[in-house]
C-alpha positions as CSV (number, residue, x, y, z in Angstrom):
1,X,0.0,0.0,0.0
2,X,1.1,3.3,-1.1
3,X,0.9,6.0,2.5
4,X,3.7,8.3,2.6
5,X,4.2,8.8,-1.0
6,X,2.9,11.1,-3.2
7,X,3.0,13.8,-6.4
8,X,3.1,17.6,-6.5
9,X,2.0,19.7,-9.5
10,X,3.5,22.8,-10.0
11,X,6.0,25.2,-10.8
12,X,9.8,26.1,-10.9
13,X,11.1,29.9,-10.8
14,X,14.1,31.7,-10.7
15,X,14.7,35.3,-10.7
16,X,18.4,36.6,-11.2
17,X,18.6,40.3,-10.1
18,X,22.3,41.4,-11.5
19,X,24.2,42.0,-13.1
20,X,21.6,41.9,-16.0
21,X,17.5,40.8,-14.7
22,X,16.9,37.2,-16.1
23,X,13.6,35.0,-15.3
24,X,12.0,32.3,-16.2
25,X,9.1,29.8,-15.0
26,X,8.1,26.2,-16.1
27,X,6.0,24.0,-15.1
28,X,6.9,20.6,-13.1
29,X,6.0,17.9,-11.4
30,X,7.6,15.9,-8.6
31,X,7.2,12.8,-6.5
32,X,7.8,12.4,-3.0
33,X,9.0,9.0,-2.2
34,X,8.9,7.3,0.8
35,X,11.7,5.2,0.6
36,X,10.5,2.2,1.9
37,X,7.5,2.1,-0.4
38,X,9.2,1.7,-3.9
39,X,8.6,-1.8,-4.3
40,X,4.8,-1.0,-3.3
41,X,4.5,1.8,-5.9
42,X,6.1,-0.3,-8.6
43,X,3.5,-3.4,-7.5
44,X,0.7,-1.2,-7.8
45,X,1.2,1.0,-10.7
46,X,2.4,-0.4,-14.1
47,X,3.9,2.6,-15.4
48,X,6.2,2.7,-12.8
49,X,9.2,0.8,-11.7
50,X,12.1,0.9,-9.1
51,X,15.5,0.5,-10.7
52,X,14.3,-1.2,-13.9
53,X,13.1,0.8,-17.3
54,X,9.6,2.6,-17.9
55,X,7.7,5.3,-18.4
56,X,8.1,6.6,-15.3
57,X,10.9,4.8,-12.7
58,X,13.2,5.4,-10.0
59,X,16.8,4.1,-9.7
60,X,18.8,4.1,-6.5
61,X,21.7,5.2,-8.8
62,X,20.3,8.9,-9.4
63,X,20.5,9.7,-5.5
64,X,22.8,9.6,-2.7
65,X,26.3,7.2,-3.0
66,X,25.3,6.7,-6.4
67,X,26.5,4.0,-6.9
68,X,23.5,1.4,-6.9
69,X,23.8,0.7,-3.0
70,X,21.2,1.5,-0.5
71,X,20.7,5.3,-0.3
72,X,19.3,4.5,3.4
73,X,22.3,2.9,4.8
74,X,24.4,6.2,3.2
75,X,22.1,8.5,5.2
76,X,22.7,6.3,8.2
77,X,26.0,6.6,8.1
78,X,26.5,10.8,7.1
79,X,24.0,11.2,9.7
80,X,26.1,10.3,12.7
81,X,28.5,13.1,11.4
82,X,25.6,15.4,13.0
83,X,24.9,13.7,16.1
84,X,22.1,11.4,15.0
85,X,22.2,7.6,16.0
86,X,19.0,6.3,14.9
87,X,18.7,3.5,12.4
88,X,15.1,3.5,12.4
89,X,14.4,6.7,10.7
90,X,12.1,7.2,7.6
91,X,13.3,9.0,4.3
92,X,11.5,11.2,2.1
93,X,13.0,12.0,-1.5
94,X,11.5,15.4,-3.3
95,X,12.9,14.6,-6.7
96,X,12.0,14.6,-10.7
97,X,11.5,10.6,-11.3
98,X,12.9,9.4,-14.8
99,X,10.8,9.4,-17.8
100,X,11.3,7.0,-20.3
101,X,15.1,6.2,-18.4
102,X,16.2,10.1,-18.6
103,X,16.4,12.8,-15.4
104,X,18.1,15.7,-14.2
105,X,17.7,16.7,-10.8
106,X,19.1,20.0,-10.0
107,X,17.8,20.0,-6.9
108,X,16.9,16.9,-4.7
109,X,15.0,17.2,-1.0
110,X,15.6,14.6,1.2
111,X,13.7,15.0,4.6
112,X,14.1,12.3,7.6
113,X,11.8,11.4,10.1
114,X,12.3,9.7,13.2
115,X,10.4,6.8,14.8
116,X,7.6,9.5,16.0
117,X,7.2,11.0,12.5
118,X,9.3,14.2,13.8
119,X,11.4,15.8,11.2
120,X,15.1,15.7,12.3
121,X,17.1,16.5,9.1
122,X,17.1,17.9,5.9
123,X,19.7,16.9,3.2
124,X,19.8,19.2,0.1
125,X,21.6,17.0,-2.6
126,X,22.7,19.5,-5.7
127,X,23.8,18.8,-9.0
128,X,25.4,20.1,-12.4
129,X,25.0,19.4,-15.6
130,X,28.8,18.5,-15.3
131,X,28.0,15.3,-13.4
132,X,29.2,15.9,-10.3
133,X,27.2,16.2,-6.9
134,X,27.0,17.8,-3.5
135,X,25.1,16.8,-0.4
136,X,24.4,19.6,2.0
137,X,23.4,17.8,5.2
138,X,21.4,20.0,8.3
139,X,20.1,19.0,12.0
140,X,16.5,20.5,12.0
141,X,13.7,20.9,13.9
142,X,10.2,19.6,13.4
143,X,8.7,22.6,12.1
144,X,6.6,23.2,9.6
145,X,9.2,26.0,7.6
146,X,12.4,24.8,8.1
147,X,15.1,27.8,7.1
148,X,18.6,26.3,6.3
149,X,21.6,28.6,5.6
150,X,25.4,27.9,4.7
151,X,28.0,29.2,2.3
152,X,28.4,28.0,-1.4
153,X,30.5,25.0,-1.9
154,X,29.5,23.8,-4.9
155,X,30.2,24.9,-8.3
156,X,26.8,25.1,-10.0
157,X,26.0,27.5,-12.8
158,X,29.0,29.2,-14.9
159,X,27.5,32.4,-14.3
160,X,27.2,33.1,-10.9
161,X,30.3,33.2,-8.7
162,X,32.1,30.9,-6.2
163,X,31.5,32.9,-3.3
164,X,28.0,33.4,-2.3
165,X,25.4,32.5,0.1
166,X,22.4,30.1,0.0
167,X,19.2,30.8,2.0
168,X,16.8,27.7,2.3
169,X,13.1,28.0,3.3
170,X,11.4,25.0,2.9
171,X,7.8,24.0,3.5
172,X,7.3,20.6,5.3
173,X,5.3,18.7,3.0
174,X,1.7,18.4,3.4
175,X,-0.7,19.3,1.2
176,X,1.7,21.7,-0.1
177,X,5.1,22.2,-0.8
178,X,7.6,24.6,-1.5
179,X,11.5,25.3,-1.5
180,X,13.0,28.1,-2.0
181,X,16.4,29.5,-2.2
182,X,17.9,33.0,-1.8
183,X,21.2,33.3,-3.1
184,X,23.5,36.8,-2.4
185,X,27.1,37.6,-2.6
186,X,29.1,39.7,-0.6
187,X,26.7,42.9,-2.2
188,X,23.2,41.7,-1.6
189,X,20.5,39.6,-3.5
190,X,21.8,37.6,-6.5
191,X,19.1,35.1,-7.0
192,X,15.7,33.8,-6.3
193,X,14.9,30.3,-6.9
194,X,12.0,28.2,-6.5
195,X,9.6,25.2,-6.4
196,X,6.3,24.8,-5.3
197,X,3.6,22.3,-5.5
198,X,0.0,20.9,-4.7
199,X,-0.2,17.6,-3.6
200,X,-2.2,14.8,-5.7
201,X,-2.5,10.7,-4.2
202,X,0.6,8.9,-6.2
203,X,-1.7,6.5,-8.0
204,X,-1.5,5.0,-11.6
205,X,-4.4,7.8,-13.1
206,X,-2.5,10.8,-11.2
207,X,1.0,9.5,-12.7
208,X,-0.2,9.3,-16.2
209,X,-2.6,12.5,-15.9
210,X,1.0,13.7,-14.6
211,X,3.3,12.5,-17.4
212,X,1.0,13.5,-20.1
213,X,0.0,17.0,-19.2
214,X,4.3,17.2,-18.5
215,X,5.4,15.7,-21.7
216,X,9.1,14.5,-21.9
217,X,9.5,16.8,-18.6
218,X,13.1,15.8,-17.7
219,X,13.9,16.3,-21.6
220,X,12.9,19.6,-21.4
221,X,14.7,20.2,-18.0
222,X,17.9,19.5,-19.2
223,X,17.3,21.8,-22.3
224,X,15.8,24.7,-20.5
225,X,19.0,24.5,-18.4
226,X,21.2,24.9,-21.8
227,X,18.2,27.5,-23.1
228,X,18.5,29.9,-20.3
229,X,22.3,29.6,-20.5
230,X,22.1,30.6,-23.5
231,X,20.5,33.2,-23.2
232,X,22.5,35.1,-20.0
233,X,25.5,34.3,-22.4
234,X,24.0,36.8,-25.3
235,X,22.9,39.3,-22.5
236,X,27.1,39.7,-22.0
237,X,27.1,38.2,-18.1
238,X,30.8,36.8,-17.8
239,X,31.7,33.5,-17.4
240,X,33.3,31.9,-14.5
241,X,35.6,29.1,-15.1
242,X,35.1,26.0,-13.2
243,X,38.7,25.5,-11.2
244,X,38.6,21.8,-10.0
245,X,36.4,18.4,-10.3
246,X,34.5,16.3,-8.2
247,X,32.3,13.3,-8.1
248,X,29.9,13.5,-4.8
249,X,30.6,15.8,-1.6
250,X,29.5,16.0,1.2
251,X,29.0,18.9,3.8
252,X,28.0,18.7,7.5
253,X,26.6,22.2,8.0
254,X,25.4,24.6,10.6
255,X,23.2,27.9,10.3
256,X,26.2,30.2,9.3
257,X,26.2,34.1,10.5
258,X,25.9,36.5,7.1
259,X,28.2,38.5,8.8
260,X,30.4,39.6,5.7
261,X,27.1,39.4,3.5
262,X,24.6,42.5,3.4
């Protein structure tokens, strides 16, 4: 039986604010996963399926280690790093699923729940279209906004600058959802990012209703990504080189002061 698990229909914005305006909007939609329901979704709805090809599927390869072992037993392990011993925790993954074996997940949500259902941490996995990855991990309380903030540490977009600052406010999931990100630099407000949704019961009709009124979604993602790109290119914004590689960091994080940020 499908519980914990659900969809969200809506929309993805970012506002850039300098040194030229940029904005954009598209429309989404995103599955939150219960981790210990995937073999239940892909038993009850045929368009689905868990680490195996279809329309729509999730692979344990997209997330986490990435490397095809269990994504539970890595946030185990990175959680003790932040003072949490508790091996009977439930995960929640916000993510894009893959449609038709394709996804890019620029930003993935991972919120963990102890044995009462209380929230006690938020992981924020990032990507770029580079193939790398980084994990920010946070202790958090079980409230129904949880505001995260750290320092950049992850090379993301080659037009915005090593040395900024991220703001998280996400909305617990309920019947609602929503993440956003502030991002400044050491002058103010660089960028506004964001993703919010209404919830729909993950069931085979809402999936396909889903799919189909979101064709090719995570194709149009990635090309959006290289669209947009484009475009801040021909508006003259400079680009900043990217100075080293990686594969998958991790960070163990703390609210940091703003102190040297307006």
């Amino acid at each position: 039986m499908i519980k914990n698990s659900a969809i969200y229909t809506g929309k993805v914005i970012h506002r850039r604010f300098k040194p030229k305006e940029h904005y954009f909007k598209y429309n989404v939609f995103s599955i939150l996963v219960d981790l210990n329901e995937l073999e239940a979704i892909q038993k009850n709805i045929k368009i689905f399926s868990y680490n195996r090809f279809n329309i729509i599927s999730f692979y344990d390869i997209d997330h986490g280690p990435r490397d095809g072992t269990s994504i539970k037993h890595w946030i185990i392990k990175n959680l003790k790093d932040i003072g949490i011993n508790n091996n009977k925790i439930q995960i929640k993954l916000l993510c894009y699923p893959r449609i038709f074996g394709y996804v890019f997940n620029p930003l993935s949500v991972f919120f963990i729940y102890d044995q009462n259902s209380r929230l006690i941490s938020i992981l924020y996995e990032v990507k770029n279209t580079f193939g790398e990855q980084h994990t920010y991990i946070f202790k958090t309380n079980d409230d129904k906004t949880i505001i995260n903030n750290c320092n950049k540490k992850f090379y993301v977009s080659p037009f915005i600058e090593m040395e900024c600052y991220y703001n998280f406010r996400v909305l617990k999931p309920a019947d609602k959802i929503s993440v956003i990100i502030d991002q400044r630099d050491k002058d103010g407000k660089l960028l506004y990012a964001s993703q919010d949704g209404n919830i729909k019961k993950l069931n085979e009709k809402n999936l396909l209703i889903s799919f189909i009124s979101h064709p090719l979604m995570t194709f149009k993602i990635i090309a959006a990504i290289h669209y947009e790109a484009l475009k801040l290119w021909t508006k003259g914004i400079r680009i900043v080189k990217k100075k080293f590689n990686i594969k998958n960091n991790i960070s163990i994080e703390k609210n940091e002061s703003k102190r040297h940020f307006r």
